[in-house]
Steps between C-alpha positions, in 0.01 A plus 500: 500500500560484866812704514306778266223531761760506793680720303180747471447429870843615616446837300229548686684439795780717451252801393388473865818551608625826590822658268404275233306772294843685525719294376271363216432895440855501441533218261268658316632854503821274422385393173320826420804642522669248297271458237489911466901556493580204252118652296706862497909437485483219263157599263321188552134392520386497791449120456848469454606734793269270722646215377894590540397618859376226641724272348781664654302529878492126460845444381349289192691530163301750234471278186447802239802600344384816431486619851832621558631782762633799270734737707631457823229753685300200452704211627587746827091471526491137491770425724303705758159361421599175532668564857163619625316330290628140638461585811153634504375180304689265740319674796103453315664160418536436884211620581309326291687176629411577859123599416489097296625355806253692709214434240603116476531493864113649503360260266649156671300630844172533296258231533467301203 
């Protein structure tokens, strides 16, 4: 329970900070963009389209079967999403570390 309210307190933290509304703007535009291409080139829900696109941001296995790439147009788009996408997750992921430590850091020179 802890870690969840540290966890709450370092978003917070990293909010505060300036370029961090940037770079989650981008994970979000990320996914958008994701969910939209996979929701148009491959006909899916958009439940599925969400689903296959952040699975493959977070390099996690997609468990339906019946998501499969058709066409290469579609596996050129995922080799390049996942480039940038990686790399803009690993830099919230940072931040977010940095903002816990500061937000831990916080808490331990608060009175008890």
């Amino acid at each position: 329970m802890l870690s969840a309210v540290l966890m709450l307190d370092a978003v917070r933290v990293a909010a505060r900070e300036e370029g961090f509304s940037p770079v989650i703007g981008a994970g979000a535009a990320l996914l958008a963009t994701g969910t939209l291409a996979y929701k148009l080139g491959q006909d899916w829900s958009i439940v599925d389209a969400l689903y296959f696109s952040l699975a493959t941001l977070t390099t996690t296995s997609v468990a339906d079967p019946d998501l499969v790439l058709d066409g290469g147009s579609m596996k050129i788009f995922t080799i390049v999403y996942q480039l940038l996408g990686i790399g803009i997750l690993v830099e919230i992921v940072r931040r977010l570390g940095i903002a816990y430590v500061t937000a831990r850091a916080e808490q331990s020179r608060e009175p008890s």
